[in-house]
N, CA, C and O of each residue as an XYZ file, in Angstrom:
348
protein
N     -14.485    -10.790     -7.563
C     -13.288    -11.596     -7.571
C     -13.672    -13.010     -7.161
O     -14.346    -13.259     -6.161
N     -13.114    -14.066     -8.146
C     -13.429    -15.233     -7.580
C     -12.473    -15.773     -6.852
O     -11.359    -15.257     -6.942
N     -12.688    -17.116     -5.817
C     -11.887    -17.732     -4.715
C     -10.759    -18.153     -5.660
O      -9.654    -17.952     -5.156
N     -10.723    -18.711     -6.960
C      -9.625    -18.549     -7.758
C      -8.488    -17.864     -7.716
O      -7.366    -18.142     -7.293
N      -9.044    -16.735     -8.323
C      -7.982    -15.983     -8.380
C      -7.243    -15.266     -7.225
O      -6.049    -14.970     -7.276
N      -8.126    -14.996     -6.098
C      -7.566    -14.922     -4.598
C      -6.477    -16.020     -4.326
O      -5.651    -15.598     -3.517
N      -6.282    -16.991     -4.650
C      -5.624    -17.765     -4.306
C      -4.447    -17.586     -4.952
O      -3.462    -17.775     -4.238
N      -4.143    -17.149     -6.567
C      -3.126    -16.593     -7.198
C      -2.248    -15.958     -6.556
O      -1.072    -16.273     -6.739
N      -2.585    -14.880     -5.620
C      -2.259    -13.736     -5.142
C      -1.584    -13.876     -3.278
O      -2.071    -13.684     -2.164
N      -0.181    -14.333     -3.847
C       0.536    -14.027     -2.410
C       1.070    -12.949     -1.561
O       2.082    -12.289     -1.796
N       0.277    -12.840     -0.540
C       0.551    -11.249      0.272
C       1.486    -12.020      1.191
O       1.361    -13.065      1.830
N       2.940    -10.709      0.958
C       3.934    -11.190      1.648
C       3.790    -11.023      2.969
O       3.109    -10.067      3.341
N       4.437    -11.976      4.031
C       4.539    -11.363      5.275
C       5.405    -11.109      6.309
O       5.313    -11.205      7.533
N       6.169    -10.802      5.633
C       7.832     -9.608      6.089
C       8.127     -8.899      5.576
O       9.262     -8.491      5.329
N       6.604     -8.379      5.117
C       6.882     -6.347      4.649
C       7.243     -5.467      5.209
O       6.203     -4.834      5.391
N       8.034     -4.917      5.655
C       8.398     -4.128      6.659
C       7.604     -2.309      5.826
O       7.955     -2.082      4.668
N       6.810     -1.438      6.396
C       5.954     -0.377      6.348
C       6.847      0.475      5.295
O       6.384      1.098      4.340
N       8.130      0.388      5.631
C       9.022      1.306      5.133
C       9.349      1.435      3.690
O       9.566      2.386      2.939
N       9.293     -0.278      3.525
C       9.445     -0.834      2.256
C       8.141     -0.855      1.419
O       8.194     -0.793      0.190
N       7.125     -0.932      2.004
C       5.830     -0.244      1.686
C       5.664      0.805      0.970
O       5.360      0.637     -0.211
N       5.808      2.046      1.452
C       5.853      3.403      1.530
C       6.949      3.652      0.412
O       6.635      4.409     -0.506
N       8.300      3.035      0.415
C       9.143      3.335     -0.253
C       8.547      2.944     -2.423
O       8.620      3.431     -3.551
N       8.071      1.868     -1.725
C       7.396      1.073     -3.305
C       6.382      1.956     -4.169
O       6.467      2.321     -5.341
N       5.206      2.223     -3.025
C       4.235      3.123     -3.423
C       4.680      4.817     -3.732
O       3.812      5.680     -3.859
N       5.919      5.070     -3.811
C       6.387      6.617     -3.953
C       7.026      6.090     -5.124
O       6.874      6.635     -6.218
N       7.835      4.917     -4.944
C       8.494      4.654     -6.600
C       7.667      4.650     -7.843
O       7.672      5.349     -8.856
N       6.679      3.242     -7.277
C       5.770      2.770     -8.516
C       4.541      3.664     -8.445
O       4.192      3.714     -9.624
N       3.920      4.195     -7.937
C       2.046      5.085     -7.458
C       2.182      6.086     -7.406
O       1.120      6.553     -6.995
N       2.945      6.924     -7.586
C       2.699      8.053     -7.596
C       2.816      9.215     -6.175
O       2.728     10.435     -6.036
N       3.060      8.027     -5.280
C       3.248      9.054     -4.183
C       4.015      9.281     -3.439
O       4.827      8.368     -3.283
N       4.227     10.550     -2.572
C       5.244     11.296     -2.189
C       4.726     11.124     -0.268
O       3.618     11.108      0.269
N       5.950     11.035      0.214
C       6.324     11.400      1.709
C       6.132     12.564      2.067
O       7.046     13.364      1.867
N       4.821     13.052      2.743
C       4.817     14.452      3.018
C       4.868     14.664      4.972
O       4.619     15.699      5.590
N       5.243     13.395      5.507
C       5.878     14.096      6.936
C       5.945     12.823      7.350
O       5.694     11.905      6.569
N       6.289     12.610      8.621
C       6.208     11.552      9.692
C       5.813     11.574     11.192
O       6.555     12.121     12.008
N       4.827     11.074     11.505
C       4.396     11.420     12.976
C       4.543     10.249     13.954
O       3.621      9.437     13.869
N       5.529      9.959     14.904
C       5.591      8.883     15.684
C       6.151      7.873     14.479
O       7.058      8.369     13.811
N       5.776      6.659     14.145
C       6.230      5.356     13.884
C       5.362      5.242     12.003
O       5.637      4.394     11.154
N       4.041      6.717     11.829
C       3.633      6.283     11.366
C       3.981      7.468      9.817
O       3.844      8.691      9.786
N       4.412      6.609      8.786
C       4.777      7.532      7.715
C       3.826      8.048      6.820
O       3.676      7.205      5.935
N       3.151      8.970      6.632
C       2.159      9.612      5.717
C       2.410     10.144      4.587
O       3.103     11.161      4.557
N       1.889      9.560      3.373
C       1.932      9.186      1.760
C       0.843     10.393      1.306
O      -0.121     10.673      2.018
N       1.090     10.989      0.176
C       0.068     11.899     -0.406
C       0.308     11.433     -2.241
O       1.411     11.143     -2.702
N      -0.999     11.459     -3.062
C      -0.771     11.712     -3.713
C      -1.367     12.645     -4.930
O      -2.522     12.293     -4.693
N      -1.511     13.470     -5.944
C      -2.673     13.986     -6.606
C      -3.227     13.637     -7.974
O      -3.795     14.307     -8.837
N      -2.760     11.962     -7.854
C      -3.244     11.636     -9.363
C      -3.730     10.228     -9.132
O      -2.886      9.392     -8.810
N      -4.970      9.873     -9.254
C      -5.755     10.710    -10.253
C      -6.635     11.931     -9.425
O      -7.096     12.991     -9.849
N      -6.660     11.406     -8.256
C      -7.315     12.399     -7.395
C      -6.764     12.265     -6.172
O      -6.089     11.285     -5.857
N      -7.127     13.671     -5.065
C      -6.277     13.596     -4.187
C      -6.490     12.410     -3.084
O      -7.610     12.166     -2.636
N      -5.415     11.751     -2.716
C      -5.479     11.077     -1.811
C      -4.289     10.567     -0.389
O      -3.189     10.085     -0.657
N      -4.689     10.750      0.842
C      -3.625     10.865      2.015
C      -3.599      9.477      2.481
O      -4.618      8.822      2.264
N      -2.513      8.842      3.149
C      -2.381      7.629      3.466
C      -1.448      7.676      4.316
O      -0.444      8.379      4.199
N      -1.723      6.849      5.348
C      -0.386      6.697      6.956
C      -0.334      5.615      6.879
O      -1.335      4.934      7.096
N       1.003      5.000      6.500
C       1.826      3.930      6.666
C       2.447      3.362      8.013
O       3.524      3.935      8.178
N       2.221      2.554      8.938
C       3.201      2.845      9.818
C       4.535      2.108      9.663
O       4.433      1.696      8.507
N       5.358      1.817      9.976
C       6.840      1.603     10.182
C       7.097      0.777     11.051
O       7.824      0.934     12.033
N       6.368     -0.380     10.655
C       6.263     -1.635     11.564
C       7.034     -2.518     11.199
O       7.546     -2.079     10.169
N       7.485     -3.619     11.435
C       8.275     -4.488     11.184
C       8.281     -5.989     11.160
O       9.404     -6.399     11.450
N       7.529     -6.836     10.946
C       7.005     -6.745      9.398
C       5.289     -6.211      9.815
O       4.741     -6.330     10.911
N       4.848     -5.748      8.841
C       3.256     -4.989      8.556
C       2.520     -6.148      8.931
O       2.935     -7.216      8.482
N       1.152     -6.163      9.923
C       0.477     -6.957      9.749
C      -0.263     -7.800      8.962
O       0.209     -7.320      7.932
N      -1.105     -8.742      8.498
C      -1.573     -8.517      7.339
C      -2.995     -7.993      6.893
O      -3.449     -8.034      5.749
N      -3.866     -7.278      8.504
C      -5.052     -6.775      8.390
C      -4.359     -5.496      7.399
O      -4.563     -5.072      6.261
N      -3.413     -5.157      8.553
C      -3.269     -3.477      7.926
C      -2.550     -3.190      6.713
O      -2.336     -2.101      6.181
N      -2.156     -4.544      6.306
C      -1.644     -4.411      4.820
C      -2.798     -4.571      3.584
O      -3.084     -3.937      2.568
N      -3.255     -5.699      4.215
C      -4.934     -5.319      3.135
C      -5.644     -4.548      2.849
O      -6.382     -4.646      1.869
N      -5.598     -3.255      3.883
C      -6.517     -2.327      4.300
C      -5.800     -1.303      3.243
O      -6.399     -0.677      2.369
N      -4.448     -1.263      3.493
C      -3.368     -0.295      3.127
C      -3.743     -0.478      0.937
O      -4.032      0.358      0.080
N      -3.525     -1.913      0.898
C      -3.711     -1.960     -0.200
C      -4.834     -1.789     -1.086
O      -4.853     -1.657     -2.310
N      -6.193     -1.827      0.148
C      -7.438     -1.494     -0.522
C      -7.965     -0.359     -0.984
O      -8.655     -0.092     -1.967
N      -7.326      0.532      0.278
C      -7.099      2.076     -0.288
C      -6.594      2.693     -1.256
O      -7.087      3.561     -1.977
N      -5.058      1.975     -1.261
C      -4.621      2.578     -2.955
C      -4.959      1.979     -3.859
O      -4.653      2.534     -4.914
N      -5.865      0.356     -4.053
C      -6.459      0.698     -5.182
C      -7.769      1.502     -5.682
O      -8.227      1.893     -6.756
N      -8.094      1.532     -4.422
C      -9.884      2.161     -4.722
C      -8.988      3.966     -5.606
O      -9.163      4.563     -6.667
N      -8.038      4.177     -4.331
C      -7.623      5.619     -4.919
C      -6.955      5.455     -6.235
O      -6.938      6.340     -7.090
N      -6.448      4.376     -6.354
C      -5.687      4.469     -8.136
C      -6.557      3.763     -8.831
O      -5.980      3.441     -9.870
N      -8.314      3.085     -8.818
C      -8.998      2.644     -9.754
C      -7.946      1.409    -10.484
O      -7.447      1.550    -11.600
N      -7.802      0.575     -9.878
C      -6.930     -0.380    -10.389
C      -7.286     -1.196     -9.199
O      -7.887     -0.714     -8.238
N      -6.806     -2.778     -9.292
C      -7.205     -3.683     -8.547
C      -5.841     -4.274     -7.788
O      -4.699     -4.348     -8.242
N      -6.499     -4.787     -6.088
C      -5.297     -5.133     -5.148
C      -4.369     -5.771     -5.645
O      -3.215     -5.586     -5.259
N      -4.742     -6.854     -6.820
C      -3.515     -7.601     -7.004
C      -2.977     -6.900     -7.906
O      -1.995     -7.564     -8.236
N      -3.005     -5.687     -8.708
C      -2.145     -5.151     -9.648
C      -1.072     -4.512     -8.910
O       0.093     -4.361     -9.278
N      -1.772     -4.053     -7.501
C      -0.363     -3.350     -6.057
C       0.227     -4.612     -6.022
O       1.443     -4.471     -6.150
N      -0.079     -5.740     -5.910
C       0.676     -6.730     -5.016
C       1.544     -7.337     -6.408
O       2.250     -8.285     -6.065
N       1.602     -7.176     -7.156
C       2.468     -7.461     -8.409
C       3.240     -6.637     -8.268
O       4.244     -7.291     -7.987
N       3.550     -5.506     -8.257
C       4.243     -4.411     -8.213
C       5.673     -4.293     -6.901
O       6.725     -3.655     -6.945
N       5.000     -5.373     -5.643
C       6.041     -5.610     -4.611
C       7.325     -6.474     -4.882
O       8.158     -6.639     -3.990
């Protein structure tokens, strides 16, 4: 990725976790399979299996939103800014 196109790409920062979680079950494929404390845990089995804990912060930091987003793309083989289009 070049410094270019990083720059394209605005990561919001009054995501609230919930609204997170809620996006990635609409648009990705994945489902709410419990909640422990503050933090909401995402499953999904396509293309392969993969688990994810959201927490329910208010608004999401933006380490743990990068992190959050790096995971579902590595797990959906698609790239961060195609998640961050999708918000």
């Amino acid at each position: 990725m070049t410094k270019s196109s990083r720059e394209n790409v605005k990561i919001p920062r009054d995501l609230n976790g919930r609204d997170l979680a809620a996006m990635l079950c609409r648009q990705w494929g994945y489902r709410q399979v419990n909640q422990v404390g503050s933090h909401i845990i995402l499953q999904t089995e396509t293309p392969e299996h993969h688990r994810l804990s959201v927490p329910d912060h208010k608004p999401l930091r933006l380490g743990t939103l990068n992190a959050i987003l790096r995971a579902v793309a590595a797990a959906k083989h698609v790239t961060r800014e195609d998640i961050l289009g999708s918000l």
